[in-house]
C-alpha positions in Angstrom: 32.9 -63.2 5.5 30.0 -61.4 4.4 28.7 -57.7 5.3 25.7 -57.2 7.2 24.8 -53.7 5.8 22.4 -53.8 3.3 22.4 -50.8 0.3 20.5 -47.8 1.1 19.6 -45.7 -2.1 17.5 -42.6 -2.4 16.4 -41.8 -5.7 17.4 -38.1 -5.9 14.4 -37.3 -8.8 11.2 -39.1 -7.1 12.5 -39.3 -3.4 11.9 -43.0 -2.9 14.0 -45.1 -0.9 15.4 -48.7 -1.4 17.1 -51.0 1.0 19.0 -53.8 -1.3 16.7 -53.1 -3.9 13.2 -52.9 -2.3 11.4 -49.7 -2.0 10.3 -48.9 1.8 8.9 -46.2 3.2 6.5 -43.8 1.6 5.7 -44.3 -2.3 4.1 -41.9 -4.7 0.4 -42.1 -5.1 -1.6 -40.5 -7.9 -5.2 -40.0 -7.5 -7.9 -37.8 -9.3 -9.8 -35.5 -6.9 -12.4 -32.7 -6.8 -12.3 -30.0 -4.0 -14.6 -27.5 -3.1 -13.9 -24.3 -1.8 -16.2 -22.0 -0.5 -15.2 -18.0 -0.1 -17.6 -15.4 1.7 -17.1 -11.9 1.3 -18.8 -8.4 1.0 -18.7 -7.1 -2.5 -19.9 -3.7 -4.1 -19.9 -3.3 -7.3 -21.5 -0.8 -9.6 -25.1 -2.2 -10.6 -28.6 -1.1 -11.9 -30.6 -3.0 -10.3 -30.8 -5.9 -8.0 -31.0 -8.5 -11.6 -28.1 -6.5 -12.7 -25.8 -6.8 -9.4 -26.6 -11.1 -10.2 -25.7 -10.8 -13.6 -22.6 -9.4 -13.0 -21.6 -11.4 -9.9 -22.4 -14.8 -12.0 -19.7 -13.3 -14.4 -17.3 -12.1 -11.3 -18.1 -15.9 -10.0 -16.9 -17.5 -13.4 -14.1 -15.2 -13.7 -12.6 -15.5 -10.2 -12.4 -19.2 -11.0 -11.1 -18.8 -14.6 -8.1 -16.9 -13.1 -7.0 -19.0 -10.3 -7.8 -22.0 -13.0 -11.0 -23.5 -11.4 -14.1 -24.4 -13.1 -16.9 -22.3 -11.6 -19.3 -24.2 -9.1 -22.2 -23.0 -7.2 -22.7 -19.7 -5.7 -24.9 -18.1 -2.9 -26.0 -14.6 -2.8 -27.5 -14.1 0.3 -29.0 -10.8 0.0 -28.5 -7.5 -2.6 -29.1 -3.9 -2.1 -27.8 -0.5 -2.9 -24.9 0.3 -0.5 -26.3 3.4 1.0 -29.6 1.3 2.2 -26.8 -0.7 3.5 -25.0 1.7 5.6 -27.8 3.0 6.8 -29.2 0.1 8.6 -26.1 -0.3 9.9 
């Protein structure tokens, strides 16, 4: 007489399941992909002049990304004054 049950395995190191030997479910997929992230914030930093504040957010910009392990993409500075201008129109 022979069993009904078929063999259930679970590979314990890549998760993937096999019923008598064929893999069912989910598999692993590799796949190369780019992402874009885009982060707004306020910041004030000690500048010269308006072509100095860009200067050194550029280098902020490529910094920021060099830390977290990004490659630097494109970035927006929508406007630059001194910070008591700032507060004052506020």
């Amino acid at each position: 007489m022979q069993n009904s049950r078929s063999k259930i395995s679970t590979n314990q190191k890549t998760g993937q399941t096999t019923i008598d030997g064929k893999e069912v479910g989910m598999r692993l997929w590799i796949g190369h992909v780019t992402m874009d992230f885009v982060e707004e914030k306020d910041i004030i930093i000690r500048a010269s002049s308006e072509e100095d504040f860009h200067e050194r957010m550029i280098a902020h910009h490529e910094n920021a990304a060099r830390q977290r392990g990004y490659e630097a993409g494109y970035m927006s500075i929508d406007f630059a004054m001194p910070k008591e201008e700032f507060d004052a129109k506020g």
